[in-house]
Backbone as CSV, one residue per row, in Angstrom:
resi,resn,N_x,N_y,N_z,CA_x,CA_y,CA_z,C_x,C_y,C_z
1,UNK,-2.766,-8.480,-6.311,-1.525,-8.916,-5.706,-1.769,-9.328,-4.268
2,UNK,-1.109,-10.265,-4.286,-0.946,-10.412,-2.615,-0.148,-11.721,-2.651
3,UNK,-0.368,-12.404,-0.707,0.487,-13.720,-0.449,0.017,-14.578,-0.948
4,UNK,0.099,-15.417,-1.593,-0.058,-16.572,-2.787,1.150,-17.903,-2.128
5,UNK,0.287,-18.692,-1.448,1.302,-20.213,-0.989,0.653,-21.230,-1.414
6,UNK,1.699,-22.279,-1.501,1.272,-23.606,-1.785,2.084,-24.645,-1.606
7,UNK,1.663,-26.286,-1.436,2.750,-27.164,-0.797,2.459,-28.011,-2.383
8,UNK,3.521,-28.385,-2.099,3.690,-29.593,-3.310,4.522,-30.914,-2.758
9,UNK,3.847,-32.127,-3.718,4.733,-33.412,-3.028,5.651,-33.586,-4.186
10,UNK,6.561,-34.136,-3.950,7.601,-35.072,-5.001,7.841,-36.457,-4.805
11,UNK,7.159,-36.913,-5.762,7.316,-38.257,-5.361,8.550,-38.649,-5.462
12,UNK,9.036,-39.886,-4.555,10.747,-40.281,-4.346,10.868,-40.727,-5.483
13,UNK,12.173,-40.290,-6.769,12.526,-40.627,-7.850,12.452,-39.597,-8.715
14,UNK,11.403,-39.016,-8.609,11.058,-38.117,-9.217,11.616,-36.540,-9.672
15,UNK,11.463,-35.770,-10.568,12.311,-34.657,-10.893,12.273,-33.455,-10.128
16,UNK,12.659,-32.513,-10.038,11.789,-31.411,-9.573,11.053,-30.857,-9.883
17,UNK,10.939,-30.399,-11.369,10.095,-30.339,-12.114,8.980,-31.235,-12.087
18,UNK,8.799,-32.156,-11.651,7.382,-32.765,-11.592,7.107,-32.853,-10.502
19,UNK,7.291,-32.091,-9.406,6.076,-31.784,-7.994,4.531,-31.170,-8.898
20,UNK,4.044,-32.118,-7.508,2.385,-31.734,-7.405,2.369,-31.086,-6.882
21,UNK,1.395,-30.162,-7.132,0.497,-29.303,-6.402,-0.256,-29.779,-5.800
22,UNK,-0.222,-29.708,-4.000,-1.626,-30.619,-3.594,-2.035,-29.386,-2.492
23,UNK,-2.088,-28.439,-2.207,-2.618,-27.665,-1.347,-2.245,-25.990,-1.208
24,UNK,-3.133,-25.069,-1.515,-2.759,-24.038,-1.505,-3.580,-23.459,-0.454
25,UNK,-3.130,-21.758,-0.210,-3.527,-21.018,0.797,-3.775,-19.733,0.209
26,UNK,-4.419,-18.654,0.413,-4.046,-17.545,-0.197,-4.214,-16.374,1.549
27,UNK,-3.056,-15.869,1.553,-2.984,-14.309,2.713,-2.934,-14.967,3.736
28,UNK,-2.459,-15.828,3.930,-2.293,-16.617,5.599,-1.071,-16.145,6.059
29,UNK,-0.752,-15.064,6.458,0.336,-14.283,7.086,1.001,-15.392,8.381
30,UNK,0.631,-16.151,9.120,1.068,-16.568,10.287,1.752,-17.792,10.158
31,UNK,1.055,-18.328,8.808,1.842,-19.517,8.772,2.662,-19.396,7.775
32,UNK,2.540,-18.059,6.820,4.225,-17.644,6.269,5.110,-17.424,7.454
33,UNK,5.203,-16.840,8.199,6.010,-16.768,9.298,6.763,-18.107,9.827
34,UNK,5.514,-18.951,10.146,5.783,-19.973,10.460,7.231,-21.089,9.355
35,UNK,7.023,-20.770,8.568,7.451,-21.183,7.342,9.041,-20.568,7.293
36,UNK,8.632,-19.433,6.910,10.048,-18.746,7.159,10.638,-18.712,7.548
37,UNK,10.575,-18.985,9.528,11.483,-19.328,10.585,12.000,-20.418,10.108
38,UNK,11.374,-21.574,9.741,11.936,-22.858,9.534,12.756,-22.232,8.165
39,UNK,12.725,-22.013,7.262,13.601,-22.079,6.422,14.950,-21.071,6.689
40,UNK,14.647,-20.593,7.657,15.426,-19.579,8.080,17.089,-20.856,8.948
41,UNK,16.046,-21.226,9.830,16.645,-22.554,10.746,17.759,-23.133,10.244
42,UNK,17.310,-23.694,8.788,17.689,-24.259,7.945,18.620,-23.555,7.036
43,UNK,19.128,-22.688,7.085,20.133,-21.676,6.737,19.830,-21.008,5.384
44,UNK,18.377,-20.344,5.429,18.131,-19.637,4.873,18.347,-18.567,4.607
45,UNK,18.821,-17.476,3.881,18.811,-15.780,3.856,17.945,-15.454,3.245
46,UNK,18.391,-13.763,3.595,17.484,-13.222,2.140,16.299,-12.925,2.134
47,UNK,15.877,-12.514,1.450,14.506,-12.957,1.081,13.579,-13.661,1.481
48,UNK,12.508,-14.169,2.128,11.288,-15.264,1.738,10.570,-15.293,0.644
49,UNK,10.758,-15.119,-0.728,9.640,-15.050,-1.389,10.164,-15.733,-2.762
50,UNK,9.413,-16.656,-3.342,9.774,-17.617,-3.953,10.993,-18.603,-3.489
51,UNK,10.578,-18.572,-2.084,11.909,-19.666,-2.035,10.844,-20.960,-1.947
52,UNK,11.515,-22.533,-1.189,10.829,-23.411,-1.215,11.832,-23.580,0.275
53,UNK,10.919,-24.451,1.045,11.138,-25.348,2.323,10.580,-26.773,2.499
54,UNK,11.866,-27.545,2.460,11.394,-29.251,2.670,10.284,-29.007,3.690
55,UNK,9.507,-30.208,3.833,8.433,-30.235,5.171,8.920,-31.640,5.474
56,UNK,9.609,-31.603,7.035,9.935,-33.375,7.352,8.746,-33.771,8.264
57,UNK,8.589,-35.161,8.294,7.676,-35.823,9.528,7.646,-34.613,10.871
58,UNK,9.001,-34.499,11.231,8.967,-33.681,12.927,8.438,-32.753,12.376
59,UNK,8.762,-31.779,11.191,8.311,-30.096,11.020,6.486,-30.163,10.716
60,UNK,6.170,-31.809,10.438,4.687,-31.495,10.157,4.238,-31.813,11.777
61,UNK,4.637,-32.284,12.377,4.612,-32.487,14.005,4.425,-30.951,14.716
62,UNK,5.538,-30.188,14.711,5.775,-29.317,15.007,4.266,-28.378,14.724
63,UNK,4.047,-27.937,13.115,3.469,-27.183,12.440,1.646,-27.719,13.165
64,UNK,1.654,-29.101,13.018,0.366,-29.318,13.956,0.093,-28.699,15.369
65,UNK,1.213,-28.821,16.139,0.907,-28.485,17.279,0.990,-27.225,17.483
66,UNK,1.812,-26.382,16.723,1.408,-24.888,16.460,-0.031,-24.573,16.079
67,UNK,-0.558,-24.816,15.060,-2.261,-24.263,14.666,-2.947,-25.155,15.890
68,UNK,-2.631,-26.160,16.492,-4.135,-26.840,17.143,-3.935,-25.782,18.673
69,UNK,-2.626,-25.209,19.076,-2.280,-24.190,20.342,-2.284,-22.652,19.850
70,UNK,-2.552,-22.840,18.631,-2.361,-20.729,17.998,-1.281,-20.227,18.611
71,UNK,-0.294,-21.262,17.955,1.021,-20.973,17.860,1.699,-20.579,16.873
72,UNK,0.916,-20.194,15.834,1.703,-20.043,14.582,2.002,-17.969,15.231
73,UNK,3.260,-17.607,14.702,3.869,-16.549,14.673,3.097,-15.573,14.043
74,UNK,2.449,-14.099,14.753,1.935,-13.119,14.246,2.990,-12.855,13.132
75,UNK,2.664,-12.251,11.840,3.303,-12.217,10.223,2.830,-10.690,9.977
76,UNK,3.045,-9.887,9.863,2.752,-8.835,8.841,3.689,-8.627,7.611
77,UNK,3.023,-8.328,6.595,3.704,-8.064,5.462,2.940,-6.974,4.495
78,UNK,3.479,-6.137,4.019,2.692,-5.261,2.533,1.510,-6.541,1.684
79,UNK,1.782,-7.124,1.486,0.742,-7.797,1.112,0.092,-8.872,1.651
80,UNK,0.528,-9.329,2.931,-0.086,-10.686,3.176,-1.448,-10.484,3.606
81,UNK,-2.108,-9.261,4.095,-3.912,-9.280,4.454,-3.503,-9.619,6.191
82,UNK,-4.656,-9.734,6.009,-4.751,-9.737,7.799,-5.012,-11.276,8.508
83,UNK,-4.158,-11.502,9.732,-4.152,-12.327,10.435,-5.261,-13.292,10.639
84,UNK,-6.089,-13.964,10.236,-7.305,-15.053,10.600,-7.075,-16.664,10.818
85,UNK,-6.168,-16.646,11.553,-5.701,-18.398,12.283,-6.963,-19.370,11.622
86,UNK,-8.251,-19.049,12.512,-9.244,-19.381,12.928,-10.013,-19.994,11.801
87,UNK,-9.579,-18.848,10.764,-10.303,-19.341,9.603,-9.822,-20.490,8.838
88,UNK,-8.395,-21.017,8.816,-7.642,-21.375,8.332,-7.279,-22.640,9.344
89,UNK,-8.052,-22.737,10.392,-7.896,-24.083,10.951,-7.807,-25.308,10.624
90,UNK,-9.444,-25.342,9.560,-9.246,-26.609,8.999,-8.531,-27.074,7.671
91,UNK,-8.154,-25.743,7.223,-7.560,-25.948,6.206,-5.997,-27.059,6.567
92,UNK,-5.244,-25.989,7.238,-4.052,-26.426,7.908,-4.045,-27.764,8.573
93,UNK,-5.274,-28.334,9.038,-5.097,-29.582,9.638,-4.804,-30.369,8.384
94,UNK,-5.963,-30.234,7.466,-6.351,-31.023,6.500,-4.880,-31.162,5.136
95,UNK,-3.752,-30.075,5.542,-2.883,-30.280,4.873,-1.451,-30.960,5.638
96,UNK,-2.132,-30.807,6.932,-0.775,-31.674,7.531,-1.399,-33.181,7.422
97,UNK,-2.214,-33.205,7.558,-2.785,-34.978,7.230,-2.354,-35.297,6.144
98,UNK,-2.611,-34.768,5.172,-1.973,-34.837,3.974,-0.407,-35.007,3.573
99,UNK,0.156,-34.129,3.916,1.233,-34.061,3.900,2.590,-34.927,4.831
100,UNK,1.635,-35.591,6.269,2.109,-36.355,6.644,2.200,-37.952,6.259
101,UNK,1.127,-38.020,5.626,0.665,-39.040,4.771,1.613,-39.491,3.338
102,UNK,2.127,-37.985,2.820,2.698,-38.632,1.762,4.085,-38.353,2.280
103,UNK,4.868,-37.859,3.411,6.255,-38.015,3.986,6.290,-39.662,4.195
104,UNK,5.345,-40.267,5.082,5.273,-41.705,5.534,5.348,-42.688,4.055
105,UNK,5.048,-41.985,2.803,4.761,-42.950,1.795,5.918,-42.501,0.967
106,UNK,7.153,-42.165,1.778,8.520,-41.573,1.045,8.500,-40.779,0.176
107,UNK,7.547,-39.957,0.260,7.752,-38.696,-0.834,8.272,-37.096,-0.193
108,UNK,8.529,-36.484,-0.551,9.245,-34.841,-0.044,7.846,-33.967,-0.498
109,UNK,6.890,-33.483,0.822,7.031,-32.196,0.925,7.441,-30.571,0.802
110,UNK,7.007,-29.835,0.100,7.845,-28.726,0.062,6.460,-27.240,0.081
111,UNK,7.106,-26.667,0.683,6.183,-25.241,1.020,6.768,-24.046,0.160
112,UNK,5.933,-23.124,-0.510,6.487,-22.254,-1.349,5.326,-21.172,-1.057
113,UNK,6.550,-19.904,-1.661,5.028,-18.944,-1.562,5.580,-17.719,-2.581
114,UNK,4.648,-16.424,-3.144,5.181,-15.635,-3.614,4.271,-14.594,-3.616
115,UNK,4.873,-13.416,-3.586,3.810,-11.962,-3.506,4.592,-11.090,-3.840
């Protein structure tokens, strides 16, 4: 058991049921946090866990300039493991490129996670 995340695209037209899977994470506590605030923003309750959060152009803006300043929000949780930004640098770049890439090519972003 543990934190288990992943982003998926939807292409514009498309169902919900047919998001991709294009990038996962496993125990990245900081950028669940990160995540959560925003869905929180966004008039979230409750819970974080199995929910989903759009990702817009600004929030992948945002989310960049958080990991490239180690700005993402210290996270503890019963299962998320321990804090390693560092390790998870290039991951996180390599999914906002991504992910900014397919916002610009009109598709929706979305961040999910569950533990």
């Amino acid at each position: 058991m543990g934190l288990d995340q992943w982003a998926t695209v939807r292409p514009e037209g498309m169902e919900e049921d047919k998001e991709i899977r294009v990038f996962s994470w496993r125990k990245h506590p900081n950028l669940q946090g990160w995540m959560e605030r925003l869905w929180r923003e966004r008039g979230g309750t409750g819970e974080f866990n199995q929910e989903k959060v759009e990702l817009r152009d600004d929030d992948l803006v945002a989310l960049e300039k958080a990991v490239l300043n180690g700005g993402l929000p210290d996270t503890v949780g019963f299962f998320f493991g321990q804090s390693a930004d560092d390790e998870y640098l290039s991951d996180d770049l390599q999914f906002v490129g991504r992910a900014r890439d397919a916002v610009a090519s009109g598709h929706q972003v979305f961040y999910a996670s569950w533990y």
